[in-house]
MARTI-16771 format. One record per residue: residue in three letters; y, x, z of N, C-alpha, C in turn; residue number from 1. Coordinates in nm, 2 decimals, m for minus. Last residue first. Example, Ala and Ser with C-alpha at 12.3 -4.5 7.8 and 13.67 -1.06 7.14 Angstrom:
MARTI-16771
+--------+--------+--------+--------+--------+--------+--------+--------+--------+--------+-----+
| residu |    n_v |    n_u |    n_w |   ca_v |   ca_u |   ca_w |    c_v |    c_u |    c_w | num |
+--------+--------+--------+--------+--------+--------+--------+--------+--------+--------+-----+
|    SER |  m0.22 |   1.28 |   0.71 |  m0.11 |   1.37 |   0.71 |   0.00 |   1.29 |   0.79 |   2 |
|    ALA |  m0.57 |   1.32 |   0.78 |  m0.45 |   1.23 |   0.78 |  m0.33 |   1.32 |   0.78 |   1 |
+--------+--------+--------+--------+--------+--------+--------+--------+--------+--------+-----+
//
This chain:
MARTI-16771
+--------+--------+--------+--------+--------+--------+--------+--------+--------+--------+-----+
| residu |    n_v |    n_u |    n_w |   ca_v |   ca_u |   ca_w |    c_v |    c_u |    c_w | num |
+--------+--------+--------+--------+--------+--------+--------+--------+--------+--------+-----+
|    UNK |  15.52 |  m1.47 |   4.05 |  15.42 |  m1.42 |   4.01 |  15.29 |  m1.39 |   4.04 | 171 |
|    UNK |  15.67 |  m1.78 |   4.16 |  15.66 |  m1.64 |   4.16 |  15.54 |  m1.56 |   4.09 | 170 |
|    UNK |  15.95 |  m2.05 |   4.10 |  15.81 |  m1.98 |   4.07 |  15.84 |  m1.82 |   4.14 | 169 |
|    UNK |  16.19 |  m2.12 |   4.17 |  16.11 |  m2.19 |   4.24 |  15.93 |  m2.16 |   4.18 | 168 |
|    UNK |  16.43 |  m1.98 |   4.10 |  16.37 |  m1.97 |   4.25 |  16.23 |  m2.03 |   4.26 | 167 |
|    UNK |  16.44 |  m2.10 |   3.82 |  16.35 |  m1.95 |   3.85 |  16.32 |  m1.96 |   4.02 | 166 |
|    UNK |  16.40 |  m2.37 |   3.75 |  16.47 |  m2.31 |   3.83 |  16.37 |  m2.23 |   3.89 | 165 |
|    UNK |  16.32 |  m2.52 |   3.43 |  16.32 |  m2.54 |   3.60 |  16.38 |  m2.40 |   3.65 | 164 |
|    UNK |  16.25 |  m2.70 |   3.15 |  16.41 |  m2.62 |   3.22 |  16.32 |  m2.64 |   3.35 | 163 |
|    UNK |  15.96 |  m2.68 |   2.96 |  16.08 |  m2.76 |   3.06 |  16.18 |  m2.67 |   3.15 | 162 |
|    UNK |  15.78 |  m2.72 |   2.69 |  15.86 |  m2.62 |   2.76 |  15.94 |  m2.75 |   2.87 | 161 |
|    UNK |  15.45 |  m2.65 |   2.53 |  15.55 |  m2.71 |   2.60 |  15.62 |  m2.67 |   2.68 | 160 |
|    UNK |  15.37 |  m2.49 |   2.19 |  15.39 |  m2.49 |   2.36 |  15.48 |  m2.63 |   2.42 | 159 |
|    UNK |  15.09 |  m2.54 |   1.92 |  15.26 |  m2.52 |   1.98 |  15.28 |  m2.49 |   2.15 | 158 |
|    UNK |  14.84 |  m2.50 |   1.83 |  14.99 |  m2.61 |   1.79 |  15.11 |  m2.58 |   1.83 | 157 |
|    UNK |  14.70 |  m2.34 |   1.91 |  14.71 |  m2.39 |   1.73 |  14.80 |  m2.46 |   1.71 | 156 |
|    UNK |  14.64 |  m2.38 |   2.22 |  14.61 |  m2.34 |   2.15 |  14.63 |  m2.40 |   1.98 | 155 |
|    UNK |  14.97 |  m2.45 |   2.39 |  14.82 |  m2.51 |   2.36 |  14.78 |  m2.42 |   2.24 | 154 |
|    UNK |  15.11 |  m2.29 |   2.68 |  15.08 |  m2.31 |   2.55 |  14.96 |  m2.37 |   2.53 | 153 |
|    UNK |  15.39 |  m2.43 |   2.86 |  15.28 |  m2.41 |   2.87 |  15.20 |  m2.40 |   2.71 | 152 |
|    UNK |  15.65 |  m2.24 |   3.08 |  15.60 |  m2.28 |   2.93 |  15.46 |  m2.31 |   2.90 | 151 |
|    UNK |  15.96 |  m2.32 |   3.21 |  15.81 |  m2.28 |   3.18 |  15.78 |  m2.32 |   3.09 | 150 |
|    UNK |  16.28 |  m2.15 |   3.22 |  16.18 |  m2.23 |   3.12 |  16.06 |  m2.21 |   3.16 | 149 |
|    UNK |  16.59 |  m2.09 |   3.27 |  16.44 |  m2.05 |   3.28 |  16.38 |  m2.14 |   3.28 | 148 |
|    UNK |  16.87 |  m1.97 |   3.03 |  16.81 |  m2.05 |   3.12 |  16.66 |  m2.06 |   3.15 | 147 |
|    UNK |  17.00 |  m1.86 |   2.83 |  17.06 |  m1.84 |   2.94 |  16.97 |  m1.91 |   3.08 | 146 |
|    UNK |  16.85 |  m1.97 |   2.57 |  17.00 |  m2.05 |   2.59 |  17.05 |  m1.99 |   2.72 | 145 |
|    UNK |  16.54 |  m1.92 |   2.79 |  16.62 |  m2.00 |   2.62 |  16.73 |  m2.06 |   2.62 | 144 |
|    UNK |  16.34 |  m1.73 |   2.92 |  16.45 |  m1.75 |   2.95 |  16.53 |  m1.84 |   2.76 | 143 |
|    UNK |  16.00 |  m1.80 |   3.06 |  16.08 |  m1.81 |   2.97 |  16.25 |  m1.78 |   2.97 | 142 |
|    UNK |  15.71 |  m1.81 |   3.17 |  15.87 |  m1.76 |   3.21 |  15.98 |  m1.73 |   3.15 | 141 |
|    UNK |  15.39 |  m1.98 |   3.15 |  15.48 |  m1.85 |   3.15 |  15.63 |  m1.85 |   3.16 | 140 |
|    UNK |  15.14 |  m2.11 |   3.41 |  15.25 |  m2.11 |   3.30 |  15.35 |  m1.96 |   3.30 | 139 |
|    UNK |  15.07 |  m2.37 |   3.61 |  15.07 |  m2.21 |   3.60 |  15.08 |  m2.20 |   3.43 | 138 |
|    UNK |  15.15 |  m2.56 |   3.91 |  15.14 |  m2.54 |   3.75 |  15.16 |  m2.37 |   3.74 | 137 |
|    UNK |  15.24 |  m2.57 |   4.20 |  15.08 |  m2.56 |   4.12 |  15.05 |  m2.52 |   3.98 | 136 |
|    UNK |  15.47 |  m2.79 |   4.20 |  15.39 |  m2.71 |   4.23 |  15.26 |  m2.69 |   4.19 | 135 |
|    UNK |  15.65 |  m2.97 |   4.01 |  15.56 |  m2.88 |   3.94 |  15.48 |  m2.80 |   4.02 | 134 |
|    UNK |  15.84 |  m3.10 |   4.23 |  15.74 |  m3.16 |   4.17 |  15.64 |  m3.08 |   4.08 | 133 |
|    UNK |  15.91 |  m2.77 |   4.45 |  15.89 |  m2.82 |   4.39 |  15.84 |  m2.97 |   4.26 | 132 |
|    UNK |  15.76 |  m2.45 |   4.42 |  15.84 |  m2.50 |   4.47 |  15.86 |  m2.64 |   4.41 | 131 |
|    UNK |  15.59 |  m2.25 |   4.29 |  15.54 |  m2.27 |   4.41 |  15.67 |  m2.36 |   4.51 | 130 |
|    UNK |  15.45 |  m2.23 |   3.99 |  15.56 |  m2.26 |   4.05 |  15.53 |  m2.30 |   4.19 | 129 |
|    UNK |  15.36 |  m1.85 |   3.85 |  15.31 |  m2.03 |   3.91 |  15.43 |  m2.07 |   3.98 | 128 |
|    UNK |  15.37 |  m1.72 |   3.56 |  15.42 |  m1.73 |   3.66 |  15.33 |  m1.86 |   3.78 | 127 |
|    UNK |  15.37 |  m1.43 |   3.33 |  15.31 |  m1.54 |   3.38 |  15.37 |  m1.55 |   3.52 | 126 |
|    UNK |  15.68 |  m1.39 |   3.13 |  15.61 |  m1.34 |   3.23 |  15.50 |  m1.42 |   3.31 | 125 |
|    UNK |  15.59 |  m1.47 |   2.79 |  15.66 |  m1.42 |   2.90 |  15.63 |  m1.42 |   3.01 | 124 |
|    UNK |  15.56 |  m1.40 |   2.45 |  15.50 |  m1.41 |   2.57 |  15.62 |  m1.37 |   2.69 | 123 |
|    UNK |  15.82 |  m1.54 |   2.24 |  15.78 |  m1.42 |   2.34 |  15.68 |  m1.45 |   2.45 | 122 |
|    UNK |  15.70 |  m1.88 |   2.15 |  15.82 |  m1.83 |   2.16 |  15.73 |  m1.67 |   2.25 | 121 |
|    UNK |  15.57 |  m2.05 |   1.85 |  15.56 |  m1.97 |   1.98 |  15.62 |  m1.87 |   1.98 | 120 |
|    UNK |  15.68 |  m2.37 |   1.73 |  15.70 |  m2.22 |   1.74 |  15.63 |  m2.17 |   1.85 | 119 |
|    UNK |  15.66 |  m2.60 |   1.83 |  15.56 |  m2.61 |   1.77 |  15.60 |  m2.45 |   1.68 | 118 |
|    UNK |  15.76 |  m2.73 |   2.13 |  15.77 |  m2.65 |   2.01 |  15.68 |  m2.64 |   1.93 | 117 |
|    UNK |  15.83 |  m3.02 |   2.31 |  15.73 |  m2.94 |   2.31 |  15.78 |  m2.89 |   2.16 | 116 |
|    UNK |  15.96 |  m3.07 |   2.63 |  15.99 |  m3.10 |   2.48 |  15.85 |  m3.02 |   2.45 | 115 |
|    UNK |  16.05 |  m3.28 |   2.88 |  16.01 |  m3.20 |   2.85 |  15.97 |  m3.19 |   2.72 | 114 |
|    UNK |  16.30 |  m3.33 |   3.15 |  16.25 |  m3.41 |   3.02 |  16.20 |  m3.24 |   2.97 | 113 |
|    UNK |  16.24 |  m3.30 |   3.49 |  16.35 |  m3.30 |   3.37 |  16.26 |  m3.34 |   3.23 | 112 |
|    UNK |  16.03 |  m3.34 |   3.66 |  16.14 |  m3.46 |   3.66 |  16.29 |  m3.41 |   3.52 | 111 |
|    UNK |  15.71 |  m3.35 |   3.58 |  15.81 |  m3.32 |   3.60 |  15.97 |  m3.40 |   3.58 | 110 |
|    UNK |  15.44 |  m3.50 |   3.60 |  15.51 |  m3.43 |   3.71 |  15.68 |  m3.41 |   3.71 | 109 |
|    UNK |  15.32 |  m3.55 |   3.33 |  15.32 |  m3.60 |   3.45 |  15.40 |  m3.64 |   3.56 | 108 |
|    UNK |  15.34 |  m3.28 |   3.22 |  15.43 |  m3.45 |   3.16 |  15.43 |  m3.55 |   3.30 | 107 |
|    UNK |  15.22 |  m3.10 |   3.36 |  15.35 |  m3.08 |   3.32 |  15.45 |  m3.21 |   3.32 | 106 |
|    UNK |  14.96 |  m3.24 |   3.35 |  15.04 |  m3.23 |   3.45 |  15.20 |  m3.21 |   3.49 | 105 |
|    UNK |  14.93 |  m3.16 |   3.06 |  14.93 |  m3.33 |   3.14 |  15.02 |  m3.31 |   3.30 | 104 |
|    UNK |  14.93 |  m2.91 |   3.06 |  14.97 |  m3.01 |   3.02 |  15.03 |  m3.15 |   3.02 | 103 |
|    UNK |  14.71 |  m2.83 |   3.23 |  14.83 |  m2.81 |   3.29 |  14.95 |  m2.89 |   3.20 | 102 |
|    UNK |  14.49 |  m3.00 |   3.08 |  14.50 |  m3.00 |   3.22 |  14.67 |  m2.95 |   3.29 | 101 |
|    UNK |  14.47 |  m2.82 |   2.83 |  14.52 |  m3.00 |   2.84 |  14.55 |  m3.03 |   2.96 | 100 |
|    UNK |  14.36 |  m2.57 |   2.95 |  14.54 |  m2.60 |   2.89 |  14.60 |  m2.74 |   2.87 |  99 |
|    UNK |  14.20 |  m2.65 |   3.02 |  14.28 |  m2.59 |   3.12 |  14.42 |  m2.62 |   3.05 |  98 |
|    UNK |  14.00 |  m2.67 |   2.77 |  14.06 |  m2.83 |   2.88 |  14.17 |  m2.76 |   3.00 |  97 |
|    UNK |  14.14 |  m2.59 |   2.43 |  14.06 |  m2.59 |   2.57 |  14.12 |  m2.67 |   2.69 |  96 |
|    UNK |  14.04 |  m2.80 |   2.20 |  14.21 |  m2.77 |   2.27 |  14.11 |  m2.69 |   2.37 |  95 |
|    UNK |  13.89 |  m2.67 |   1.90 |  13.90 |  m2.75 |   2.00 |  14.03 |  m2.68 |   2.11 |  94 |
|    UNK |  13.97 |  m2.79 |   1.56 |  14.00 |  m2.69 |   1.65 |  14.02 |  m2.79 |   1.80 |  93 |
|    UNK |  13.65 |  m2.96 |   1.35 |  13.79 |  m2.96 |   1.45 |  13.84 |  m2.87 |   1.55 |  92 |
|    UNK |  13.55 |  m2.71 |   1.14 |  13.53 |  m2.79 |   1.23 |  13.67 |  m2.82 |   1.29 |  91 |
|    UNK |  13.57 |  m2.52 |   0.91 |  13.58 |  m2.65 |   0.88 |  13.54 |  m2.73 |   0.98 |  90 |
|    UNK |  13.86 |  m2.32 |   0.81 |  13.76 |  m2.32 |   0.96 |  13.70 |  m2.47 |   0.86 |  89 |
|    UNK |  14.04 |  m2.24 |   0.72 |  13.95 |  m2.10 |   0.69 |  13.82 |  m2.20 |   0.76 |  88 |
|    UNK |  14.25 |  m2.35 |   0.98 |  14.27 |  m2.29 |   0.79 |  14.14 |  m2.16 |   0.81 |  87 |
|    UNK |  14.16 |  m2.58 |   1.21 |  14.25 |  m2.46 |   1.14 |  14.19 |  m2.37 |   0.99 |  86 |
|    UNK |  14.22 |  m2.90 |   1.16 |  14.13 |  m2.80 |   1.13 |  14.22 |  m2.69 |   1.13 |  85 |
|    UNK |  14.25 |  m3.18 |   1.37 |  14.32 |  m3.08 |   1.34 |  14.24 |  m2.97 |   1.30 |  84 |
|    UNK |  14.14 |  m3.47 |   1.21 |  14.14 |  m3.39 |   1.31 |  14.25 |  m3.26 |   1.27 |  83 |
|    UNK |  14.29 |  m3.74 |   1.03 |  14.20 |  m3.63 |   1.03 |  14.21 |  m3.54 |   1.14 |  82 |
|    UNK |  14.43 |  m4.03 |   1.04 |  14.41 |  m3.95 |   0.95 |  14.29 |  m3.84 |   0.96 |  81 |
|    UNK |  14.40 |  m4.32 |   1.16 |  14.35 |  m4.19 |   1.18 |  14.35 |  m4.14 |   1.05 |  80 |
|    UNK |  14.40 |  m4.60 |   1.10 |  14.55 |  m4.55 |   1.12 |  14.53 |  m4.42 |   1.16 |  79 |
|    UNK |  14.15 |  m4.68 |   1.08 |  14.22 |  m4.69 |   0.97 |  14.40 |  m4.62 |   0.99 |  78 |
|    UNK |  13.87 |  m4.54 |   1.28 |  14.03 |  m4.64 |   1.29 |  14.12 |  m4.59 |   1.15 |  77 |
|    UNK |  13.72 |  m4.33 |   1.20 |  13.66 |  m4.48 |   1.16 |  13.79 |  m4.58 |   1.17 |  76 |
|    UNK |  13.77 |  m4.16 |   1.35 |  13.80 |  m4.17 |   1.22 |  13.74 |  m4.28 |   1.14 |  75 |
|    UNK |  13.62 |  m4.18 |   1.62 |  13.76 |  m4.18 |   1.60 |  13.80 |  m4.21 |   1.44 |  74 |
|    UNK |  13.32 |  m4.14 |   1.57 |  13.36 |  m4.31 |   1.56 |  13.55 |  m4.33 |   1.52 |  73 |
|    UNK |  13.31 |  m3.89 |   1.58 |  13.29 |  m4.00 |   1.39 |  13.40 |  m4.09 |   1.42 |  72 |
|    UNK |  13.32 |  m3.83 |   1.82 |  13.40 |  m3.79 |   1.73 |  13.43 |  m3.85 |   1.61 |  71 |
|    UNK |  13.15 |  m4.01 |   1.92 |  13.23 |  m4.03 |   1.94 |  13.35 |  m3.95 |   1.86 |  70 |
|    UNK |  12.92 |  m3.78 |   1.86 |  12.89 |  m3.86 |   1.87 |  13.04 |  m3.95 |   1.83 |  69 |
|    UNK |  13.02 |  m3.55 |   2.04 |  12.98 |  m3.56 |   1.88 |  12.99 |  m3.69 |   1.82 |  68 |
|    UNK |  13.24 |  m3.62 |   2.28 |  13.15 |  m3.59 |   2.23 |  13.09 |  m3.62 |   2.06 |  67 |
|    UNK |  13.61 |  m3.62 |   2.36 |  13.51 |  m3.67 |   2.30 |  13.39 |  m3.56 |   2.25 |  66 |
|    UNK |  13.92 |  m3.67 |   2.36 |  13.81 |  m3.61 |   2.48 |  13.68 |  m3.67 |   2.42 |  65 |
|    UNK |  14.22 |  m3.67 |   2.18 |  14.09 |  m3.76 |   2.25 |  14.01 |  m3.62 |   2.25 |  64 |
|    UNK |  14.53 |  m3.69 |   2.15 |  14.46 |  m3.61 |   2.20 |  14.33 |  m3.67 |   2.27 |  63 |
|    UNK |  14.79 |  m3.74 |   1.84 |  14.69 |  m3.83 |   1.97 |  14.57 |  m3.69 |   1.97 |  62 |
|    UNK |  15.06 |  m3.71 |   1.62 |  14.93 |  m3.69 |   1.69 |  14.90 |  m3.76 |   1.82 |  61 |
|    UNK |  15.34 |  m3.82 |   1.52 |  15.17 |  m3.82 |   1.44 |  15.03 |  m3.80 |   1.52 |  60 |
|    UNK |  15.54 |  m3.60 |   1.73 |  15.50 |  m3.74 |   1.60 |  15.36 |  m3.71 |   1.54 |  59 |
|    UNK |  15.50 |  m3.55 |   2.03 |  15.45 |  m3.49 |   1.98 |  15.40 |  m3.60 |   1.82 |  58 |
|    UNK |  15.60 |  m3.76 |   2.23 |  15.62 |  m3.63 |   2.23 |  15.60 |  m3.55 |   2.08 |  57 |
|    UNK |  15.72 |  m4.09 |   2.24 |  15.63 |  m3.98 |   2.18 |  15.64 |  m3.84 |   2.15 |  56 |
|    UNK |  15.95 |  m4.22 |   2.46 |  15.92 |  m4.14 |   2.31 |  15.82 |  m4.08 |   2.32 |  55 |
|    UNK |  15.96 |  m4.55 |   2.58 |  15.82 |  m4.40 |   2.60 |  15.86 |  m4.35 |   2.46 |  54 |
|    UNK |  16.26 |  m4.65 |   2.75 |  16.15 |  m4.67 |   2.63 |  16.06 |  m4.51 |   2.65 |  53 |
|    UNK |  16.47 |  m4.86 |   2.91 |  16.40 |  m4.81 |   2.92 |  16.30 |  m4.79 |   2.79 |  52 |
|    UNK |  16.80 |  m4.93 |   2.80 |  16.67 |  m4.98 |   2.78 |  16.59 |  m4.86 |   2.82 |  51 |
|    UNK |  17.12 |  m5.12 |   2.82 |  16.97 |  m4.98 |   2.85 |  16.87 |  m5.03 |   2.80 |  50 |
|    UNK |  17.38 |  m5.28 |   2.61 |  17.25 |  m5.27 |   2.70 |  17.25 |  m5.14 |   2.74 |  49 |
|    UNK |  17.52 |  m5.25 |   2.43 |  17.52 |  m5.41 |   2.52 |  17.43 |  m5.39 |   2.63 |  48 |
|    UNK |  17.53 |  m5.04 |   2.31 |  17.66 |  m5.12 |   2.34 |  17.69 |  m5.22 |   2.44 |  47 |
|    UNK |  17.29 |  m4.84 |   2.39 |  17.33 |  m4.94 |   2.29 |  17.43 |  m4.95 |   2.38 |  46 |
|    UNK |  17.05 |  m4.60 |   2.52 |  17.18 |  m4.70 |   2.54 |  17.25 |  m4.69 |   2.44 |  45 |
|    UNK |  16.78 |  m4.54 |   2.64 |  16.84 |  m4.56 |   2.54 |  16.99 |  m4.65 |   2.56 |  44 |
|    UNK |  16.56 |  m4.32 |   2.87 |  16.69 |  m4.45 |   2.87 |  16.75 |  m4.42 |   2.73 |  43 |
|    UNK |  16.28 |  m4.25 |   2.84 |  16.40 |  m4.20 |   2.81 |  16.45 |  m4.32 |   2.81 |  42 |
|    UNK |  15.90 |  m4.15 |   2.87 |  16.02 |  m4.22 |   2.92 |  16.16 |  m4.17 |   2.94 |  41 |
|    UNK |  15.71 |  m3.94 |   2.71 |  15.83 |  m3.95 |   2.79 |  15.88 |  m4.09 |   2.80 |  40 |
|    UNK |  15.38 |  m3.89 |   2.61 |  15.49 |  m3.96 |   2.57 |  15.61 |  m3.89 |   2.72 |  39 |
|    UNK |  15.07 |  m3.77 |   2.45 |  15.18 |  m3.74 |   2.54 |  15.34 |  m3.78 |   2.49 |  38 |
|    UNK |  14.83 |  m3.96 |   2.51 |  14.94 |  m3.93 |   2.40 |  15.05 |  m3.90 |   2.51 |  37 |
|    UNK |  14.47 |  m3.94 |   2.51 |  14.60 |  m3.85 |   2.54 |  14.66 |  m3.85 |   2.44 |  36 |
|    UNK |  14.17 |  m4.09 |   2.60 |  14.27 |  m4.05 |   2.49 |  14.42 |  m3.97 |   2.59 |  35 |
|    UNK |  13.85 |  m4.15 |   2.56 |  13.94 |  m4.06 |   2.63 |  14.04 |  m4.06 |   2.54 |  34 |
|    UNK |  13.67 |  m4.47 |   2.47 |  13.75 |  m4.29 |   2.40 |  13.85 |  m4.29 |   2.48 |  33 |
|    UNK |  13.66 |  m4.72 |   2.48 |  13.57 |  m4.61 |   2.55 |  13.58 |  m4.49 |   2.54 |  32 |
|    UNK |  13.78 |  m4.85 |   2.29 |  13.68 |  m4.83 |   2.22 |  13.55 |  m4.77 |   2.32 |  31 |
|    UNK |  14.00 |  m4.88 |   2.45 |  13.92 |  m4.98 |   2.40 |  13.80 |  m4.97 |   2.40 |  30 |
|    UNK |  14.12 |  m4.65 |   2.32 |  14.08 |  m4.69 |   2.47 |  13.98 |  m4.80 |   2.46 |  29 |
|    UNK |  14.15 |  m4.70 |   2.05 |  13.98 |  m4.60 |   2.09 |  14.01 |  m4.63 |   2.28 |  28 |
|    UNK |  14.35 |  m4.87 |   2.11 |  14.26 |  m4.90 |   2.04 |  14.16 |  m4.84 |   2.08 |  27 |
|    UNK |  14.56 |  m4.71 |   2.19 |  14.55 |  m4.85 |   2.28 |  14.36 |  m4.90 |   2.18 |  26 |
|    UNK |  14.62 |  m4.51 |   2.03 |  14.53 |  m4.48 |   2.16 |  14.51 |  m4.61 |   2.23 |  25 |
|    UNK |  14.73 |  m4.72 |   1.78 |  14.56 |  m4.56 |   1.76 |  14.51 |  m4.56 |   1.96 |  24 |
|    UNK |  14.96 |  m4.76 |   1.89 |  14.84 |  m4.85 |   1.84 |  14.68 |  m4.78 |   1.84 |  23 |
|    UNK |  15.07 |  m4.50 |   1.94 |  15.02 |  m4.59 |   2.04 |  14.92 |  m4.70 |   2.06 |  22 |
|    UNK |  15.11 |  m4.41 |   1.66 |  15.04 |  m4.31 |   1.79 |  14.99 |  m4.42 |   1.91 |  21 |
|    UNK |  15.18 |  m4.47 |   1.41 |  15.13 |  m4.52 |   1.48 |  15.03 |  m4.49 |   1.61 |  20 |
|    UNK |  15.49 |  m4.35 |   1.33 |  15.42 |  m4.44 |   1.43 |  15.35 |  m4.55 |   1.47 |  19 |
|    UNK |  15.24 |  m4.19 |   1.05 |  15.34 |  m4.22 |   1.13 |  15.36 |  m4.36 |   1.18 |  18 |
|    UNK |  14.87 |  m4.16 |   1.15 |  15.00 |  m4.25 |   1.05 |  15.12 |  m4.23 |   1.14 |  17 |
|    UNK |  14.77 |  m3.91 |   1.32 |  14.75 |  m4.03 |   1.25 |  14.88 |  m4.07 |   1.18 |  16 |
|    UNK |  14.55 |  m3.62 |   1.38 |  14.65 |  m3.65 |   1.32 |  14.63 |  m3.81 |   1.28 |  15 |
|    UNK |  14.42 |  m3.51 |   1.67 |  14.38 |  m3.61 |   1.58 |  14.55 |  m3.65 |   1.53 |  14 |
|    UNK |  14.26 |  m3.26 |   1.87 |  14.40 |  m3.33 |   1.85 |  14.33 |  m3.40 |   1.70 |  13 |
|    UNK |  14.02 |  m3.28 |   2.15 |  14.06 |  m3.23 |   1.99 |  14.21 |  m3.32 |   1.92 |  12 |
|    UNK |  13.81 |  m3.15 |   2.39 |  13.98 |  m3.23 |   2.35 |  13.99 |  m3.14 |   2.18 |  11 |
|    UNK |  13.45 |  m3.26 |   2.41 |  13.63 |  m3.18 |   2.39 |  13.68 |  m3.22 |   2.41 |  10 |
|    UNK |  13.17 |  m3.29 |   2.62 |  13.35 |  m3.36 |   2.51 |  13.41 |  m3.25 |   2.50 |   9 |
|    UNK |  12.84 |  m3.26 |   2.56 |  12.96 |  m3.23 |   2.58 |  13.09 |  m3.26 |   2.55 |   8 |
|    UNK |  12.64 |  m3.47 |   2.46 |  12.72 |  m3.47 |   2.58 |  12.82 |  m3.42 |   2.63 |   7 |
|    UNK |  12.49 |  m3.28 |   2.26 |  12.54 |  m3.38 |   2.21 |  12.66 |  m3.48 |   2.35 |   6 |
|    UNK |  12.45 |  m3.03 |   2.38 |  12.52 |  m3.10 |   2.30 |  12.60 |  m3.17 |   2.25 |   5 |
|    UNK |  12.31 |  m3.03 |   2.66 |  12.31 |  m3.07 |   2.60 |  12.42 |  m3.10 |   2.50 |   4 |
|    UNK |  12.34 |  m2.72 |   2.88 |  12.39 |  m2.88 |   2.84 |  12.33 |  m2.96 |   2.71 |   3 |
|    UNK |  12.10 |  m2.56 |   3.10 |  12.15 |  m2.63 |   3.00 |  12.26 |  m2.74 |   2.98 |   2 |
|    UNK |  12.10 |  m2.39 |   3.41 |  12.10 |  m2.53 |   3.36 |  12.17 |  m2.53 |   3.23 |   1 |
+--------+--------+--------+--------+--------+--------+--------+--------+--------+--------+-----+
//
C-alpha cells in the first residue's frame, strides 16, 4: 500500500519571535495544526507570593505535525519565523516521530524538572526505565555532576535530560 504525499505529517521544529511560543501554538491550534511546545510547570516565588507558571523549554521554538499542505499555512502566522533547515539542505529538517514520542513522554511523565541541551553529550549506555513515573521510556545513561541521567536525543537540535535513579533502568 502507498502513501500519498501530500497526507503524510511530520514533526518539524519552527523557529518564532521571542516570547512568542504560546501565542504561535494557541493559534495554528486553532488553525487545526498539531502543535508541540514543550513547556514545564515551575513555582516562582516573590516576596508576597507563589505562583504557579509553564516555562518554555526550549526559547523561540514550537514543534508542528504537518502535511505539505499545512506546512505553508504555518508561516503565514506573523510571529513564525522559519523552519529549521539544516545547513547545505533546503527543506525543513524532519524530527523523526519516535523521538517526538519519547519526548513528550519524558515532559509528560516525569516528576523531576527536565532541561533540554542543545550540546550532545557521550553516547551512553542505552537503557529503558523499568521503575517508576518514566516506565517504558527508552533512552540513554548518562552520568553529569556524579549523577544518572536519561537522555533523550532529537535529531539537529539537541537532547533532553532528567536526573533519575540508575536502580530504576536496565539494559
Amino acid at each position: 500500500m502507498t502513501r500519498d504525499k501530500m497526507t503524510d505529517k511530520k514533526w518539524l521544529a519552527v523557529y518564532v519571535k521571542m516570547h512568542h511560543e504560546k501565542r504561535v501554538r494557541d493559534r495554528l491550534t486553532e488553525l487545526g495544526i498539531e502543535t508541540f511546545l514543550p513547556v514545564q510547570i515551575e513555582i516562582r516565588q516573590w516576596s508576597d507570593r507563589k505562583k504557579r507558571m509553564e516555562r518554555v523549554l526550549i526559547p523561540m521554538m514550537i514543534f508542528v505535525r504537518v502535511d505539505t499542505t499545512e506546512q505553508h499555512k504555518v508561516l503565514t502566522h506573523p510571529s513564525v519565523l522559519r523552519y529549521l533547515v539544516l545547513r547545505g539542505e533546503h527543506i525543513p529538517a524532519e524530527i523523526p516521530e519516535e523521538q517526538m514520542n519519547r519526548f513528550r513522554f519524558m515532559l509528560d511523565f516525569s516528576d523531576l524538572p527536565v532541561s533540554f541541551n542543545t550540546s550532545f553529550p557521550q553516547p551512553g549506555e542505552k537503557v529503558r526505565v523499568v521503575k517508576g513515573p518514566l516506565v517504558g521510556l527508552e533512552g540513554e545513561l548518562i552520568t553529569i555532576n556524579g549523577k544518572a541521567n536519561i537522555v533523550v536525543r532529537i535529531n539537529q537540535l539537541g537532547c533532553a535530560v532528567v536526573e533519575i535513579n540508575a536502580s530504576m533502568v536496565e539494559q
